[in-house]
C-alpha positions as CSV (number, residue, x, y, z in Angstrom):
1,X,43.3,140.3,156.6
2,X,43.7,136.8,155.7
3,X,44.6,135.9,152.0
4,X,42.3,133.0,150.4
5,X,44.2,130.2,149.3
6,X,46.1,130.6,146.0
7,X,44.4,129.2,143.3
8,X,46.8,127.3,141.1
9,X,44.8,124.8,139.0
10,X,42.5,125.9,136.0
11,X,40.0,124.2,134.5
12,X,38.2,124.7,131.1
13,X,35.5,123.4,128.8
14,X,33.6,124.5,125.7
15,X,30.4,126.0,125.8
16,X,28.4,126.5,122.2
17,X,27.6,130.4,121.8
18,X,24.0,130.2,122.7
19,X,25.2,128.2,126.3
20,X,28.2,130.8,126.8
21,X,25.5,133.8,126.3
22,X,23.6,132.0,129.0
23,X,26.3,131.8,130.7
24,X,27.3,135.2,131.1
25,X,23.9,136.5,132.0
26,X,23.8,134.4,135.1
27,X,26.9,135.6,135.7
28,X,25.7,139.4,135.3
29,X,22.5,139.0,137.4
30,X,24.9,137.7,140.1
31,X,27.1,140.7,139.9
32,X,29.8,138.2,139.3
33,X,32.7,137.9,136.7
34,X,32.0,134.4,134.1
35,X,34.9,133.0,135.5
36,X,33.4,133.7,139.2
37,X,30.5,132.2,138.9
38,X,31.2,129.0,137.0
39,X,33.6,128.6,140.3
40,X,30.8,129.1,142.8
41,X,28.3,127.2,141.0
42,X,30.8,124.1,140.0
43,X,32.0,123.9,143.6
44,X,28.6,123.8,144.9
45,X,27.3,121.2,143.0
46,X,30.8,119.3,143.7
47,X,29.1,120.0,147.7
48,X,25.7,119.2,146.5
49,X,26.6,115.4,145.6
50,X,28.3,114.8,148.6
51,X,24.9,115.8,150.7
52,X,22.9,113.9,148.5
53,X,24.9,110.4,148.4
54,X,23.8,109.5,151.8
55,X,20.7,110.5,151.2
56,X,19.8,108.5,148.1
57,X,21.2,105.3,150.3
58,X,19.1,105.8,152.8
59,X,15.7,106.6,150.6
60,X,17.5,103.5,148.8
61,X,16.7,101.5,152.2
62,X,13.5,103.0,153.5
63,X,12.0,101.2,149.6
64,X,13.7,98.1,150.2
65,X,12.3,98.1,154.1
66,X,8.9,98.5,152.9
67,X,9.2,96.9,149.9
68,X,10.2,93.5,151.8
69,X,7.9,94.2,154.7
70,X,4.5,95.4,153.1
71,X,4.6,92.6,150.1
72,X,4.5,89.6,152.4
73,X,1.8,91.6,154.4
74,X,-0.3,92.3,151.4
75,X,-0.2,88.5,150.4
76,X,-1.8,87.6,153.9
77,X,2.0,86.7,155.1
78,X,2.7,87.5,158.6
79,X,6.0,89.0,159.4
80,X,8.2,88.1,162.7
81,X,10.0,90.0,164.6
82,X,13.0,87.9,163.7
83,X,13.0,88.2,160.1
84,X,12.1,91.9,160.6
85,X,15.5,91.9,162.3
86,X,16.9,89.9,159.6
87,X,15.9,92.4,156.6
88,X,17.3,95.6,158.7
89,X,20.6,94.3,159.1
90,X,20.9,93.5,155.5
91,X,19.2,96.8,154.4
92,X,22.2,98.1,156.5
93,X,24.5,96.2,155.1
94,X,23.6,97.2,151.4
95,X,22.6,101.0,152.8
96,X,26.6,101.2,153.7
97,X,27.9,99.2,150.8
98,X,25.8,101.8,148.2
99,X,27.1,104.5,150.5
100,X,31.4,103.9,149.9
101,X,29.8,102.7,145.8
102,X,28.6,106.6,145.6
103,X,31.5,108.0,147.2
104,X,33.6,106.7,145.2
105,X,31.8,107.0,142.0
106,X,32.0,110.8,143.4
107,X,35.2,111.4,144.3
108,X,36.7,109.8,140.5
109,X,38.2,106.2,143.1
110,X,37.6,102.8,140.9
111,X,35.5,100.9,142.2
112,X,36.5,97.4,142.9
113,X,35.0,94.5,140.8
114,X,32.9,92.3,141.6
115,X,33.4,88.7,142.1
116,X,30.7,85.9,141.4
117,X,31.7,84.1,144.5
118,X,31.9,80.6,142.4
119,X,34.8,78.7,141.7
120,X,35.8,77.9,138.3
């Protein structure tokens, strides 16, 4: 049998009575100890925002695609293939760049500033 890895790091929070009562009954329905099932469930939403970072980007760029394609079309503009091109690769470019932000942001990395591009 193989032993899970020892668990060497703790960490707490305070809970008011009426949250800790909660608490504890999701615990009990679970058939798990308190301790147990604040693990489970603060390690799966620790999973949960890694899933989702990705997929806010790309909702993120599926808004800006049709946001930048259907205005111009609604205003009687036509669009060309070219500046259809144009749009995906910088939709791609800020799909990525959102991406490593939320990553980041996620895993507790600061974020590097950002410059103005001007010269003083």
């Amino acid at each position: 049998m193989v032993k899970p890895p020892l668990r060497t790091k703790s960490i707490g929070f305070k809970v008011s009575e009426a949250e800790y009562a909660q608490l504890e009954t999701a615990a009990q329905a679970s058939g798990q100890t308190l301790g147990e099932w604040c693990r489970e469930m603060v390690l799966a939403s620790a999973s949960d925002a890694e899933r989702r970072d990705p997929a806010l980007a790309e909702i993120i760029g599926v808004r800006l695609l049709l946001v930048n394609v259907l205005g111009p079309m609604a205003a009687g503009e036509k669009v060309t293939a070219e500046k259809f091109n144009q749009l995906l690769d910088q939709i791609s470019e800020m799909k990525h760049q959102l991406a490593v932000q939320l990553q980041q942001q996620a895993s507790g990395k600061p974020q590097p500033e950002k410059t103005s591009g001007g010269k003083k």
